[in-house]
N, C-alpha and C positions, 0 to 999 in steps of 0.2 A: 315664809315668802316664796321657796320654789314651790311647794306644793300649791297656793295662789296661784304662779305664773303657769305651772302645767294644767290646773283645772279651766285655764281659760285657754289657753292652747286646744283641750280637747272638743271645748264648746263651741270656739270656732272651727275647727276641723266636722265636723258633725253635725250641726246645725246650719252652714253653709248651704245654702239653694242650689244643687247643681244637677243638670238637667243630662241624662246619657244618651250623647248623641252619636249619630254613628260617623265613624270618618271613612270620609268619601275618598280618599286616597284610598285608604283599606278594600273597601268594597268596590269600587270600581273595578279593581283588579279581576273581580268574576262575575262582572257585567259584559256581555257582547253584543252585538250589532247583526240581526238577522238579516240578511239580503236575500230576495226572489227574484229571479232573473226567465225571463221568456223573450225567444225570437236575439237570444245573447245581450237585450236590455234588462236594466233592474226593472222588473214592476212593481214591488215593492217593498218598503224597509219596516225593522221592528227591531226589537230590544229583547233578551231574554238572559239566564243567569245558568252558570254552575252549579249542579247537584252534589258531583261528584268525580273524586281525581281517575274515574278512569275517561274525562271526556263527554257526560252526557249533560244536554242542555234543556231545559225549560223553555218553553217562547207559547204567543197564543195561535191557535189554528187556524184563522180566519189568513193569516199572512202567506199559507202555503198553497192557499186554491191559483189555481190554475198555473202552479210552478212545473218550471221545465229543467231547472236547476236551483240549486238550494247552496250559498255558503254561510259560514260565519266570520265575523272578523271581529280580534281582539282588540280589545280599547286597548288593553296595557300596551301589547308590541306593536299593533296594526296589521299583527299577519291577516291575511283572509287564505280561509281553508276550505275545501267542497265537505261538505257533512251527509250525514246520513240521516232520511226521515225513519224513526224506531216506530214512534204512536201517534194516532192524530185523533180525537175523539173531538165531533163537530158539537153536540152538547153540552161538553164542560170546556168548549173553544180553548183545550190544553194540547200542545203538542211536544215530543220527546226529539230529540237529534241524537245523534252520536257523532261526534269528530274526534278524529284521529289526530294524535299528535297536539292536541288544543295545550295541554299543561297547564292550568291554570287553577288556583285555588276553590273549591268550595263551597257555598254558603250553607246554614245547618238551620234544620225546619223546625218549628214550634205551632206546638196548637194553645201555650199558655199567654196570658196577655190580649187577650182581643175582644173583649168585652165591648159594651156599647160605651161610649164614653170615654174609653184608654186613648190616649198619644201615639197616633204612630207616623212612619218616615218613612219616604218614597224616594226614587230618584228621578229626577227632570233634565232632558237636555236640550241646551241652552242654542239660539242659534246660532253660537260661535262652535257647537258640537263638545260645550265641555259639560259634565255631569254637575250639577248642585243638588239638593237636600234641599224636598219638600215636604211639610210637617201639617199634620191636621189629627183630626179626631175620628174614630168609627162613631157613625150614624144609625145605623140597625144592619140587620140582618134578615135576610133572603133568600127561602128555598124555593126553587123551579125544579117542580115535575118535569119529567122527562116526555115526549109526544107519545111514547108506546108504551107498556105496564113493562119490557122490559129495558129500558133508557133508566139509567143513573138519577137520583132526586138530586139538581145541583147546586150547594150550599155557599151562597156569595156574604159578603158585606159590602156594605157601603163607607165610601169616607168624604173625604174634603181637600186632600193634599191635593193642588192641581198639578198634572203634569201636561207636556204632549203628547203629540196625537203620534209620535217617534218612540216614546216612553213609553206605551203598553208594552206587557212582558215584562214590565221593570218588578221585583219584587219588593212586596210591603212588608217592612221591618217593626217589630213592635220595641217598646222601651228597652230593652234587654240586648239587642241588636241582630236577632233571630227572625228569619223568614216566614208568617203567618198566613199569607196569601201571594198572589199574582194577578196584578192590575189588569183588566179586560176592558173592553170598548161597552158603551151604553149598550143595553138588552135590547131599547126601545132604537136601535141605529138602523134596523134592519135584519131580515134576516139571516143564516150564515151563508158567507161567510163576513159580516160586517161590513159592508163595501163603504159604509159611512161610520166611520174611526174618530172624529172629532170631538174631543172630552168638551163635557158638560159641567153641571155646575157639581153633580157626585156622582164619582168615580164607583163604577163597581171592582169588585177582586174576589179570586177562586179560592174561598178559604184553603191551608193549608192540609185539612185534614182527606179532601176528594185528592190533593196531588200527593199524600203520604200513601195513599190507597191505590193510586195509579202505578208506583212504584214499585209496591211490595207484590203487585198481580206479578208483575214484571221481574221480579228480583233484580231490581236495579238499587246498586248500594247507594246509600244515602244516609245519612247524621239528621234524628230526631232529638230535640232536647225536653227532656220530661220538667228541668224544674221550673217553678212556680215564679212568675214574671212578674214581679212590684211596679208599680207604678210610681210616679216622684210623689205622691203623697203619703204612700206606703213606706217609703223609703225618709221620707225625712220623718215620717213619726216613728219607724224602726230607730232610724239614726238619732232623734231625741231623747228617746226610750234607753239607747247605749251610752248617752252622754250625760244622760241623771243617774244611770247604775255607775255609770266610774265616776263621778260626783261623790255618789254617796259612796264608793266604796275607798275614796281616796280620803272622804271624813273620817270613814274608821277606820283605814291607815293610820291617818293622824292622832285619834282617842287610841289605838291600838299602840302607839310609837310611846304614849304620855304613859299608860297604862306600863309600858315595857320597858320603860326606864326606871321607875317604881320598884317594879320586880327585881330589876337588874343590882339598885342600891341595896334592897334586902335581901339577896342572895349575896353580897360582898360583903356586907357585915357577917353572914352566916358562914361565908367561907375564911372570914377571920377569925372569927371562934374556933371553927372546925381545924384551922391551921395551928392553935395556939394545944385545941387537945392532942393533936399529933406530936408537938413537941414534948408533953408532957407523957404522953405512951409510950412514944421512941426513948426516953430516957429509963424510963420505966423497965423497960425490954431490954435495954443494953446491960444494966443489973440484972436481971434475970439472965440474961444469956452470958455475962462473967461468970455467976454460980453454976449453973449447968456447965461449964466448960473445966471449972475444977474440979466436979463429981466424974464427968467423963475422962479427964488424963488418969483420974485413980482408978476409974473402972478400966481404962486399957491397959496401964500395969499388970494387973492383975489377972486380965484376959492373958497377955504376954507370958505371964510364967506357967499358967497351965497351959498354952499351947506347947510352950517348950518339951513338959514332961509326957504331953501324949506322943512327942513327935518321937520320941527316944522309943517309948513304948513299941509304935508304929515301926521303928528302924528294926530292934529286934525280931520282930512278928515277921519282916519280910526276908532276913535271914536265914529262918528256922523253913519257909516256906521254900526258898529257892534249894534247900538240902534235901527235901526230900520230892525236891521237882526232877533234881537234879538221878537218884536213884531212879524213880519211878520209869523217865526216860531210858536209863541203861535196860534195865528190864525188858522192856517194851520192845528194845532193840532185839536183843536176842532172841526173844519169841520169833519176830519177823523174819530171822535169818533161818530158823530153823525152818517155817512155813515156806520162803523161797525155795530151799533146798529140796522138800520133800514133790513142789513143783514142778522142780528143773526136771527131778526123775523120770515124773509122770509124764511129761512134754517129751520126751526124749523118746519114751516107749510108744507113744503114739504118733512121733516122726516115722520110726521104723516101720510100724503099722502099716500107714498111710502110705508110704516108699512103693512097698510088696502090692499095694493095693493098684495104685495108678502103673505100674511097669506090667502087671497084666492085661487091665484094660489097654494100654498104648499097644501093645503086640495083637489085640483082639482088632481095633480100631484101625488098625496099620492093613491086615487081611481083608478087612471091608471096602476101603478105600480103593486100596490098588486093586480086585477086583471092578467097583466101579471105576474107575476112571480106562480101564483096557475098555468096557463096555461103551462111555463116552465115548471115546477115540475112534471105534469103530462105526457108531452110528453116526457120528461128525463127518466122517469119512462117504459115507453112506449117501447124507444129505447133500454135501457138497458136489459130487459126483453127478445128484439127480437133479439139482438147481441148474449148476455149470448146463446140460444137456437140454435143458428150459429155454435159457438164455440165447443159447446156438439158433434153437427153432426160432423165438418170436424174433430174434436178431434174421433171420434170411426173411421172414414174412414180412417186417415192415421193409424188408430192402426190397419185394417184390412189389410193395404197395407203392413205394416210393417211383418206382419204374413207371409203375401204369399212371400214377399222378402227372409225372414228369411228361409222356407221349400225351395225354389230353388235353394241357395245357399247351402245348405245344399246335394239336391240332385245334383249339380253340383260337390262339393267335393268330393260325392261317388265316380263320374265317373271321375274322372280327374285320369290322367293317373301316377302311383308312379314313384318320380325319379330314375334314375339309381343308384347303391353305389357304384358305379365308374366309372372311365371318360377313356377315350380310347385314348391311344396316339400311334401313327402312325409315326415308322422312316424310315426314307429312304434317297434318296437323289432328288437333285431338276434337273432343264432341264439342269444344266454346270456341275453337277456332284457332286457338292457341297453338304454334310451334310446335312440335310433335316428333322423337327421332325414336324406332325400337331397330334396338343390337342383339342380332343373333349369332353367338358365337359357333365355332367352327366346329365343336365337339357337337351342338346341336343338330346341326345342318348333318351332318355324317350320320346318326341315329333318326333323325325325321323330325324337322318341330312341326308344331301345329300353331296356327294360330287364329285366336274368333275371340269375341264378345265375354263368355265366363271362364270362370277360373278352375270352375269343375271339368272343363272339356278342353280348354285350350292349353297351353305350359306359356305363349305369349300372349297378353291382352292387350286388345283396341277396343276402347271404351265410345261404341259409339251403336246408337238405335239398332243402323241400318246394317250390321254387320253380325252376321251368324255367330249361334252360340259355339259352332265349330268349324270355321266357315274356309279354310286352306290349310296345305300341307307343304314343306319346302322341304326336300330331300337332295343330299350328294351323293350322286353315285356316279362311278367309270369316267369321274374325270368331269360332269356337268352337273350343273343348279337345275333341280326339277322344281315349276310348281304344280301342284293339282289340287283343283277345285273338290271339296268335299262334300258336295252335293246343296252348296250355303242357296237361301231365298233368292237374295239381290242379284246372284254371279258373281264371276271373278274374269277380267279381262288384263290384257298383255298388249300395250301398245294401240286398244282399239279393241282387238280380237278376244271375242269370246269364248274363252275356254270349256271343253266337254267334261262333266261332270264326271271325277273320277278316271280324269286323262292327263297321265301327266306331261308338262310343257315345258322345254328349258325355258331358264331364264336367265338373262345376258344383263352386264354389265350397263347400267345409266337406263336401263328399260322403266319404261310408266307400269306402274302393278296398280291394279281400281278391284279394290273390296266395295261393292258396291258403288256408294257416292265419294268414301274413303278413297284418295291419290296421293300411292306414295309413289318417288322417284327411287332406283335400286344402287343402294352401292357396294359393290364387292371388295372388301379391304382385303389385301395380301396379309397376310396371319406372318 
């Protein structure tokens, strides 16, 4: 009866019609909403999907002509995000985005499943703006040559799922729930970029295998699935096929169960037998192993007394051996005393040897030394002497160098020129008209600044046409602000007054200074 009720359990589970469809919660989630915006309006909207988690999007090309800004926005959250145009190829009407920060799931490409005739599922949105799942059949298929022999052959299908005209972009899923193509506006709508969008009675779409090939030009990461896409008739006569093999294999479970009970009562009668001669062996053996046990207590007896009489044997032998171990040591000894002895002597005569030998060389050695070291002593004395008298010299030479250092530095301070007691700042404006202040400080004005147009010739810069590459000079001396014209294009004037070329002219306090068209006012800040 169970194996009944499981063989029909399996039949229903397997023979069951069920159709794999995609869920739209699921897929939504990496469906977006393409927006074109010009003059800051939308001009116009589209649909397009997730390649891949670092951000890149699908959509068709026809949507980006004439855009001045591009976003996308997520159905899941609603964000909308500025993206980035990657590809646009007006031929296979495919275009690539990148958005930053998108996070959103995936969809994974296939080229299995899309035969004429297969099932496949699109997505449609609805005018309330919500997504459904629309289902039809591929129609044929469709190569267009490219206009130039070097333009792309581009490989479409046809189908029947209708969507809107909102829904191009949308991706076609085959039975499997894998992305095969991408829905496009009719061929015959017009030229690109499709300015008439309006789906017809069959849909074209960009087989999967020209967008797997746009990608890998690109090395944009992306999930191809290789295996092999059943269709629901494939699939329930696979599923058929699995539910007559456990059929039949639960039959011969059964023939095998009847079969194995069979075996099981004839191996219990065989191991009752088998149990009944073990009884009659074990007894068998226990007699046997009583006689053997009497023959062995009589053979240890008997082992027992001859061990006894070797062991005596044995006691003697080691007796007889320890006596004359014992001699042979004494012996032994006294040789070795006698060999010590005759050593001790020989050591002794060859201490005295040795004695006589080193107490001449040390009186030889002694002679040599104190010689040299009177001869050290004296050369030590020698060099010390001629060093010391070294010392004394370059000791007065640098004290005389140090002198004349000291008076030149001294006469150089004389002459060094006093700083300004204050710094001169210069307003005006600059070449766009802009405010304008230069600060020359006090150390410069005491040395001479220069000031013009480059950076090669002047040390301050006025960034302006009309003003010489070296075009004035402003110098403190004896107490007054000099300026002098250095020979610039345009002139240099003082309150009006045109200055002589290479003449210098004080300059006072709140005075007009005119670099040609350049008017600055003068301020002398106290330092």
């Amino acid at each position: 009866m169970r194996v009944f009720l499981f063989v029909h359990f399996v039949v229903f589970l397997f023979l069951s019609p069920v159709f794999a469809e995609i869920d739209v919660a699921v897929v939504s989630e990496s469906i977006v909403q393409v927006r074109v915006y010009k003059n800051h309006k939308i001009l116009a909207e589209g649909s397009g999907f997730v390649v891949n988690e670092e951000g890149y999007v699908l959509t068709n090309a026809h949507l980006l002509a004439d855009a001045e800004g591009l976003t996308v926005r997520s159905r899941k959250t609603g964000a909308e995000i500025v993206s980035q145009q990657i590809f646009t190829n007006r031929e296979l009407n495919l275009a690539l985005l990148r958005v930053q920060g998108l996070d959103l799931p995936p969809l994974n490409l296939s080229e299995q499943g899309a035969a004429v005739g297969r099932v496949v599922e699109t997505l449609k949105i609805t005018p309330q703006d919500s997504i459904q799942i629309a289902r039809g059949t591929i129609g044929a298929y469709q190569d267009v040559p490219g206009k130039k022999v070097s333009d792309p052959v581009v490989h479409l299908l046809q189908h029947n799922a209708m969507v809107t005209s909102r829904a191009f972009g949308m991706p076609l899923f085959n039975e499997c729930g894998d992305v095969v193509a991408i829905n496009l506006p009719d061929l015959e709508s017009g030229s690109w970029p499709f300015r008439k969008v309006e789906p017809r009675e069959a849909i074209f779409a960009l087989r999967s295998g020209d967008i797997i090939t746009v990608l890998k030009d690109r090395k944009i990461a992306h999930t191809v699935v290789e295996e092999e896409c059943l269709s629901a008739v494939e699939r329930a006569q696979r599923d058929k096929k699995i539910a007559e093999d456990s059929i039949k294999a639960v039959a011969q479970a059964a023939r095998d169960s009847v079969s194995a009970e069979r075996v099981a009562r004839l191996a219990a009668e065989k191991a009752v037998r088998e149990k009944q001669q073990e009884a009659e062996n074990a007894k068998a053996a226990r007699l046997a192993a009583e006689r053997a046990k009497a023959q062995a207590d009589s053979a240890s007896k008997a082992a027992a007394d001859s061990v006894k009489v070797a062991q005596d044997s044995i006691n003697t032998a080691r007796l007889a051996l320890e006596r004359e171990k014992a001699r042979t040591d004494s012996l032994k000894k006294v040789a070795e005393e006698r060999i010590a002895a005759q050593n001790a002597a020989d050591s002794l005569a060859a201490v005295h040897q040795q004695d006589r030998e080193k107490t001449s060389q040390r009186l030889q050695w002694a002679i040599v030394s104190g010689s040299a070291v009177v001869i050290l002593v004296l050369l030590g004395w020698f060099m010390f002497a001629r060093r010391k008298r070294a010392r004394l010299q370059a000791t007065a030479s640098r004290l005389s160098e140090a002198e004349q250092e000291a008076e030149a530095a001294r006469q150089a301070a004389a002459q060094a020129p006093q700083p300004a007691p204050f710094r001169c700042l210069l307003e005006g404006q600059d070449n766009t008209g802009q405010p304008f202040a230069l600060s020359i400080p006090a150390l410069a004005l005491s040395s001479g600044a220069t000031l013009g147009r480059s950076p090669a010739n002047a040390e301050f810069i006025i960034d302006h046409e009309s003003v010489s590459r070296e075009h004035i000079k402003l110098l403190y001396a004896d107490g007054n602000l000099y300026a002098e014209d250095l020979g610039s294009t345009n002139g240099t004037r003082i309150n009006g007054r045109l200055l002589n070329p290479r003449e210098p002219v004080v300059l006072h306090n709140n005075d007009q200074l005119e670099l040609g068209p350049v008017v600055f006012q003068v301020r002398l800040m106290q330092e």
